[in-house]
Backbone as a printed PyTorch tensor [residue, N CA C, xyz], in Angstrom:
tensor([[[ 43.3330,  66.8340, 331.9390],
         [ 44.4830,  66.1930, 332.5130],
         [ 45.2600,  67.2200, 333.3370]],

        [[ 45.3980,  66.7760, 334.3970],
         [ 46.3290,  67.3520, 335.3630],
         [ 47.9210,  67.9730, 335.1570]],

        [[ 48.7020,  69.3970, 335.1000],
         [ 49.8560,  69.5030, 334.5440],
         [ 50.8590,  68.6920, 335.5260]],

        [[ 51.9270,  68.9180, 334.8950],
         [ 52.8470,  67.8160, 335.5710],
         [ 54.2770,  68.8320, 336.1310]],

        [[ 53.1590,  68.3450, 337.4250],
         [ 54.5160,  68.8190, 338.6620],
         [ 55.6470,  68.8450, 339.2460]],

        [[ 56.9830,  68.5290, 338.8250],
         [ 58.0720,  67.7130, 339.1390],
         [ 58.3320,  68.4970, 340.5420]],

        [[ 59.0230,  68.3200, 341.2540],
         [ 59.3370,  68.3820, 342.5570],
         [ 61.2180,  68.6490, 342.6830]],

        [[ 61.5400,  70.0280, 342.9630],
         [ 62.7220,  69.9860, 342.8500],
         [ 63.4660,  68.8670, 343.8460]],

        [[ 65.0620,  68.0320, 343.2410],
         [ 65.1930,  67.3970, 343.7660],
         [ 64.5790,  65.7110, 343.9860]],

        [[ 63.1300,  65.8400, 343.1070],
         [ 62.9340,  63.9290, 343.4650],
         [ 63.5690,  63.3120, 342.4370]],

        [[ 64.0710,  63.5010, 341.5510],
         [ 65.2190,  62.7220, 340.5850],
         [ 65.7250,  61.1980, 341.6580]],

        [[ 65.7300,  60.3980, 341.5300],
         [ 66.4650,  59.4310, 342.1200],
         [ 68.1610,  59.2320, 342.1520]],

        [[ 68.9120,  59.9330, 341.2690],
         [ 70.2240,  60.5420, 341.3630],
         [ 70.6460,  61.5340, 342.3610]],

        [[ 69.5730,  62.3040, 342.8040],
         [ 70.1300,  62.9050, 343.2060],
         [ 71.0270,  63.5390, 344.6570]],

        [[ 72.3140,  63.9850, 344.8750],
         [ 72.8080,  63.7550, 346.3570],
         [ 73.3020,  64.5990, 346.7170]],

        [[ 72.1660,  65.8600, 346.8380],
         [ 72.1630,  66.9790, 347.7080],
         [ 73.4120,  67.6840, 347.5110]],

        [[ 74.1360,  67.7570, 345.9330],
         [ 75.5690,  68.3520, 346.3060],
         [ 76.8110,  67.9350, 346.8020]],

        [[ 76.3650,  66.6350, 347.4440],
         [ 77.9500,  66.2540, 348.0830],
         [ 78.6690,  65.1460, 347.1960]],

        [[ 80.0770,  65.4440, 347.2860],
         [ 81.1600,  64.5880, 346.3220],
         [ 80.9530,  63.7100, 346.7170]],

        [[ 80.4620,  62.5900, 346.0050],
         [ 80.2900,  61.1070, 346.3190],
         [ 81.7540,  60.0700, 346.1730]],

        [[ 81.9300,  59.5670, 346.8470],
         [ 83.2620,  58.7140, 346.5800],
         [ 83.0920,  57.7200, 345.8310]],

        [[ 84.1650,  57.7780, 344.0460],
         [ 83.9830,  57.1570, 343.3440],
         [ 85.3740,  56.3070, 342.9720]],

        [[ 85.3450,  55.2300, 342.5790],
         [ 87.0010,  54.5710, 341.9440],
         [ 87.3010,  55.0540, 341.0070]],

        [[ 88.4810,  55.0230, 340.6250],
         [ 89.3450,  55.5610, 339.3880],
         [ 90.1460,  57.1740, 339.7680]],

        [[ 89.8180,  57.3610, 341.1960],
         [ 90.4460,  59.0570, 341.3010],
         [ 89.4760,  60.1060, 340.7580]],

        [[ 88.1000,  60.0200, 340.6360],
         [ 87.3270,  60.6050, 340.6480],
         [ 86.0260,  60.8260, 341.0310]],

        [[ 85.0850,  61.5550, 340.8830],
         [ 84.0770,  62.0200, 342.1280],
         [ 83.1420,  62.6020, 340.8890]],

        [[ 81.7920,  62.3110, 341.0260],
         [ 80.2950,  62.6820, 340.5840],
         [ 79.2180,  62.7680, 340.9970]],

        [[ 79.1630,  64.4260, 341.1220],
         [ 77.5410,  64.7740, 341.6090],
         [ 76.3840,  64.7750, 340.6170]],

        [[ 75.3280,  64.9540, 340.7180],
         [ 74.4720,  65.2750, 339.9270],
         [ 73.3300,  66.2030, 340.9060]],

        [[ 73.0210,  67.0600, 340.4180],
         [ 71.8190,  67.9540, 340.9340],
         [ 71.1360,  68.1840, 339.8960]],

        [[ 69.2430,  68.0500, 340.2380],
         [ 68.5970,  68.1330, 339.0890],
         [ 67.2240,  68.7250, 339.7740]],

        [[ 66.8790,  70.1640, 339.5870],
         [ 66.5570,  71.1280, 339.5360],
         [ 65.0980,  71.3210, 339.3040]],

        [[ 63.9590,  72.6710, 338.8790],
         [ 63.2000,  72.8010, 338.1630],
         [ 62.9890,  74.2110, 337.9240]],

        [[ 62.8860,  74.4730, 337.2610],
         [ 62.5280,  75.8340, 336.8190],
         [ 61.0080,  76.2880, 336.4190]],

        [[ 60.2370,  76.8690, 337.7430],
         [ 58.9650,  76.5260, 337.4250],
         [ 58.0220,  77.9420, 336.4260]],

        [[ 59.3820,  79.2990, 336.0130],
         [ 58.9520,  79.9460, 335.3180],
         [ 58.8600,  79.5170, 333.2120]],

        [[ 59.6070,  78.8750, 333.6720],
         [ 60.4570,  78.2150, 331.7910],
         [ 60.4130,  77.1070, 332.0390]],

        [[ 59.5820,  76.2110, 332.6300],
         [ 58.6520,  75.0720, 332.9240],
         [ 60.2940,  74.1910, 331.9810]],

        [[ 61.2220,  74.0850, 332.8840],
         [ 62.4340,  73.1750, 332.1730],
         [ 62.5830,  72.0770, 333.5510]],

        [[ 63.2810,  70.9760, 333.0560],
         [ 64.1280,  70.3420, 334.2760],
         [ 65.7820,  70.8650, 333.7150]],

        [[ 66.4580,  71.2330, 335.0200],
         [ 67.6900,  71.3900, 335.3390],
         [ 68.9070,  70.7750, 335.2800]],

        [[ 69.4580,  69.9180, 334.8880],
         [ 70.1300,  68.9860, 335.6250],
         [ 72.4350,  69.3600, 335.3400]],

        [[ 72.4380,  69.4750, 336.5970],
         [ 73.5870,  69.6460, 336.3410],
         [ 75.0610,  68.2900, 337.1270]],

        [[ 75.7060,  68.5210, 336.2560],
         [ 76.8410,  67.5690, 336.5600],
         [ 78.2670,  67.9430, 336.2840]],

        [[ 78.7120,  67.6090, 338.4130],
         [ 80.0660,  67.8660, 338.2840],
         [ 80.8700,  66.5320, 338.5290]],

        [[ 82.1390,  66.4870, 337.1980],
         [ 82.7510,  65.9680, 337.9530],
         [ 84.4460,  66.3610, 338.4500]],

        [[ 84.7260,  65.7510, 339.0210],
         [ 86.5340,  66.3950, 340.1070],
         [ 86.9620,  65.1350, 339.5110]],

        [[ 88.6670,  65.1140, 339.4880],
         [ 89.3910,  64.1060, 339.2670],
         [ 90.3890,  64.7340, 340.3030]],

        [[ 90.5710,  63.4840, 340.2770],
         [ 91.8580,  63.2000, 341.6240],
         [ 93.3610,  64.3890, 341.2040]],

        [[ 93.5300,  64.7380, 339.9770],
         [ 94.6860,  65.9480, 339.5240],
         [ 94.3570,  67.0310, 339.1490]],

        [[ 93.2250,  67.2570, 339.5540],
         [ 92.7250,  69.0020, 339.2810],
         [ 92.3660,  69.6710, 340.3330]],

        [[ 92.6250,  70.5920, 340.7000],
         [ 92.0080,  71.3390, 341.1270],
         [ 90.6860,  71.8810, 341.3910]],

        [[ 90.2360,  72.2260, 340.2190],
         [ 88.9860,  72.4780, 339.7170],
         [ 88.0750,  71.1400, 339.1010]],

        [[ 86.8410,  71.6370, 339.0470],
         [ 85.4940,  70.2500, 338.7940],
         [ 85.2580,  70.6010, 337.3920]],

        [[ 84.8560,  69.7450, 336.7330],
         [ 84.3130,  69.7790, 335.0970],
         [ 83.1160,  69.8580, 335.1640]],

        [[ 82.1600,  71.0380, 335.1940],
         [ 80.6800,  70.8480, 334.9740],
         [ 79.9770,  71.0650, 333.6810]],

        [[ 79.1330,  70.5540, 333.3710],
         [ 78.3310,  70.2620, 332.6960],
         [ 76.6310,  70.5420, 332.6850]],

        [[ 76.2150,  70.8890, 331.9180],
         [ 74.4600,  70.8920, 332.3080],
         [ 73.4670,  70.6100, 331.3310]],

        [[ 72.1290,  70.6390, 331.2350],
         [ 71.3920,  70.5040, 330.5050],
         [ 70.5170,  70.7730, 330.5770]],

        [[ 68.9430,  71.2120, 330.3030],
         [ 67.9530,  71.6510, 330.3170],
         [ 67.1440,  70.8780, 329.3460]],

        [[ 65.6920,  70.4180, 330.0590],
         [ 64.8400,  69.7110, 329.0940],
         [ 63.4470,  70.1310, 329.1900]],

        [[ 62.8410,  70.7970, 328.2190],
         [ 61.3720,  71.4720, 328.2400],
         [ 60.4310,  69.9980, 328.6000]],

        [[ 59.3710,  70.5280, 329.6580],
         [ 58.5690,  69.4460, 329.5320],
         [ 57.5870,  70.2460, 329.2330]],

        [[ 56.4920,  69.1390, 329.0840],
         [ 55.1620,  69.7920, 327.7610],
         [ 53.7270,  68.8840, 328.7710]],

        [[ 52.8570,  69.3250, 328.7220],
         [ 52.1490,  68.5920, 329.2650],
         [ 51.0890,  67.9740, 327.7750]],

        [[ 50.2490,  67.0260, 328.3410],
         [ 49.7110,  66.5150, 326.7800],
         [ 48.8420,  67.6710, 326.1510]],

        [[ 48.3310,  68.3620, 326.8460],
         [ 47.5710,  68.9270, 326.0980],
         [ 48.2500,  70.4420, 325.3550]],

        [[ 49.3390,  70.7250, 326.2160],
         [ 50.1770,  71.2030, 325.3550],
         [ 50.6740,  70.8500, 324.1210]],

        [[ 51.5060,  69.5720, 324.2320],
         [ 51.8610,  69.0370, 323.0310],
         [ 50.4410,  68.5120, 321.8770]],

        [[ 49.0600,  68.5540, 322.1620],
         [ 48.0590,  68.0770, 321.4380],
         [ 48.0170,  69.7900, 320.4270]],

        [[ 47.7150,  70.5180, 321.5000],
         [ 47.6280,  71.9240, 320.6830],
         [ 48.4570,  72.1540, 320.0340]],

        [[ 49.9180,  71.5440, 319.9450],
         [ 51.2280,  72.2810, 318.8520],
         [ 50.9210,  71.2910, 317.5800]],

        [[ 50.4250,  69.9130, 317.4450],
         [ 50.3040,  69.4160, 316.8240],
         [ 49.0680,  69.8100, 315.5900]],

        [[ 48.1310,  69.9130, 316.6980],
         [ 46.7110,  70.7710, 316.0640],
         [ 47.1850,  72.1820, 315.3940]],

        [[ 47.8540,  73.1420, 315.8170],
         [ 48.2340,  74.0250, 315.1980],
         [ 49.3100,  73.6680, 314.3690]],

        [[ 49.6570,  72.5400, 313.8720],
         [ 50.9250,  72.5920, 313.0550],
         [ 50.1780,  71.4100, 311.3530]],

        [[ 49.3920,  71.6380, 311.9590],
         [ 47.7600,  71.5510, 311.0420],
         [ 47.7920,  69.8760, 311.1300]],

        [[ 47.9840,  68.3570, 311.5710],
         [ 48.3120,  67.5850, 312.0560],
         [ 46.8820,  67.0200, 313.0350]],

        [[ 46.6770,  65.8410, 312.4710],
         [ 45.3050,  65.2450, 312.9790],
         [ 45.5360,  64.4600, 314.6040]],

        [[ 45.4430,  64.0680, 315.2460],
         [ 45.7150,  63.2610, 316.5770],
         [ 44.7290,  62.2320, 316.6500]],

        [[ 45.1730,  60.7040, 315.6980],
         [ 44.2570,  59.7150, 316.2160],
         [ 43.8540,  59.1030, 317.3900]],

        [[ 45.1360,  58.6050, 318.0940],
         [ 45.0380,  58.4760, 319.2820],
         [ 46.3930,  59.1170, 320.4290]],

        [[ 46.2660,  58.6710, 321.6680],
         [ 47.4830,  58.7670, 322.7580],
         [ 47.1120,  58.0220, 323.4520]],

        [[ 48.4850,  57.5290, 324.0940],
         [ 48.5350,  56.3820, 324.9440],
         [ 49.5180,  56.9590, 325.6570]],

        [[ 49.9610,  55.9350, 327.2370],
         [ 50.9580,  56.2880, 328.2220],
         [ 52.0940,  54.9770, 327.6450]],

        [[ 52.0100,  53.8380, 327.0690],
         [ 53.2580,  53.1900, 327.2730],
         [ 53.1500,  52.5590, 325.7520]],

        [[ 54.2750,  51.4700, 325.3070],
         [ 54.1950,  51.2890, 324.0110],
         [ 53.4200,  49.7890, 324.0420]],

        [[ 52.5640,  49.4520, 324.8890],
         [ 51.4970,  48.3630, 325.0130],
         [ 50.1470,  49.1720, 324.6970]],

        [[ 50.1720,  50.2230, 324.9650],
         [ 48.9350,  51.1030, 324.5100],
         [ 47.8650,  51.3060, 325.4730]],

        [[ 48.8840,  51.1470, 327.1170],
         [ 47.9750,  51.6170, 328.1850],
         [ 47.2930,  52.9610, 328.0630]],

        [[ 46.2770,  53.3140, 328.2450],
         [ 45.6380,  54.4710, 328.0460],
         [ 46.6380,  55.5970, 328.7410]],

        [[ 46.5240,  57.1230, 328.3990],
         [ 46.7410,  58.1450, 328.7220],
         [ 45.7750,  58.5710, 329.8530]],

        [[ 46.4110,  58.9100, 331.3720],
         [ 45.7030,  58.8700, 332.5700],
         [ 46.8180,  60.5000, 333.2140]],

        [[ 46.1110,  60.8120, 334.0150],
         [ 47.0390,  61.5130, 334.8700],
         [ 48.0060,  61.0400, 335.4130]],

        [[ 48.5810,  61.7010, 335.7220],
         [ 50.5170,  61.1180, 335.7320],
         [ 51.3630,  60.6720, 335.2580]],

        [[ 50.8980,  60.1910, 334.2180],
         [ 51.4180,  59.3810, 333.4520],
         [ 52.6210,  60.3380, 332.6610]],

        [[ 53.8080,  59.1890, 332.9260],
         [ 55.4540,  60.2770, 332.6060],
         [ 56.0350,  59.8870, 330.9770]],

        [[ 54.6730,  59.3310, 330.6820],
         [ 55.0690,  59.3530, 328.8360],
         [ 53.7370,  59.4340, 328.4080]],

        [[ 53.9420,  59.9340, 326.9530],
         [ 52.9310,  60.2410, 325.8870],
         [ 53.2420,  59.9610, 324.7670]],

        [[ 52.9850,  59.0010, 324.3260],
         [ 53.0020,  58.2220, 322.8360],
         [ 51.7000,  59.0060, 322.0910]],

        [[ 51.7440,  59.5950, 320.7950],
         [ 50.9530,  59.8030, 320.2070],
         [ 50.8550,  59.6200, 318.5150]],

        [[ 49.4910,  59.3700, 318.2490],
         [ 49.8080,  58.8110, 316.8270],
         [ 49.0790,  59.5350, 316.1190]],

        [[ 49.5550,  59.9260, 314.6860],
         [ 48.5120,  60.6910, 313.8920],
         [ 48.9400,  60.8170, 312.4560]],

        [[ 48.6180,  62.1290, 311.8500],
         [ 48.8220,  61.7940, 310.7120],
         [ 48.3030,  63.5530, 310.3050]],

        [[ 48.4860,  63.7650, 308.8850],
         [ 48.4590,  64.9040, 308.3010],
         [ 47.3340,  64.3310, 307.2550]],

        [[ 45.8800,  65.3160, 307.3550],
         [ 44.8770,  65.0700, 306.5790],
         [ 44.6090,  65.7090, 305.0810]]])
């Protein structure tokens, strides 16, 4: 299986940095990142209110794993792997696929 490439920036949130005009007297960006040494997604969030000065940011970081990564932590965590699938109908596990359901059990 193919590792999984994210593309800095294709997030569908995301808007290049600029204060978006929001109701209530306040304003929210989101920028979402990749870090292709510490294989993380990025994602950071500011927001401004209409009486500050300054923006409230926020961030987060989320490890992604590719399957066969996550198959080997399981295998080493002594953990059997009956099956994997991509969705919770039990479409098979294919390349690209942006979920991994897996089922197993301890022998």
């Amino acid at each position: 299986m193919a590792p999984f490439q994210p593309t800095v920036g294709a997030a569908p949130e995301r808007q290049d940095g600029h204060w978006g005009q929001a109701r209530g007297g306040w304003a929210i960006t989101r920028d979402i990142g990749w870090d292709p040494v510490r294989q993380r997604m990025i994602r950071q969030t500011r927001t401004r209110y209409a009486d500050r000065m300054d923006a409230v940011c926020t961030s987060s970081s989320v490890r992604l794993y590719t399957p066969a990564e996550l198959l080997a932590m399981l295998g080493h965590a002594g953990l059997h792997v009956d099956a994997t699938f991509s969705s919770y109908r039990g479409q098979a596990l294919a390349d690209g696929s942006d979920r991994i359901i897996i089922i197993g059990h301890r022998p």
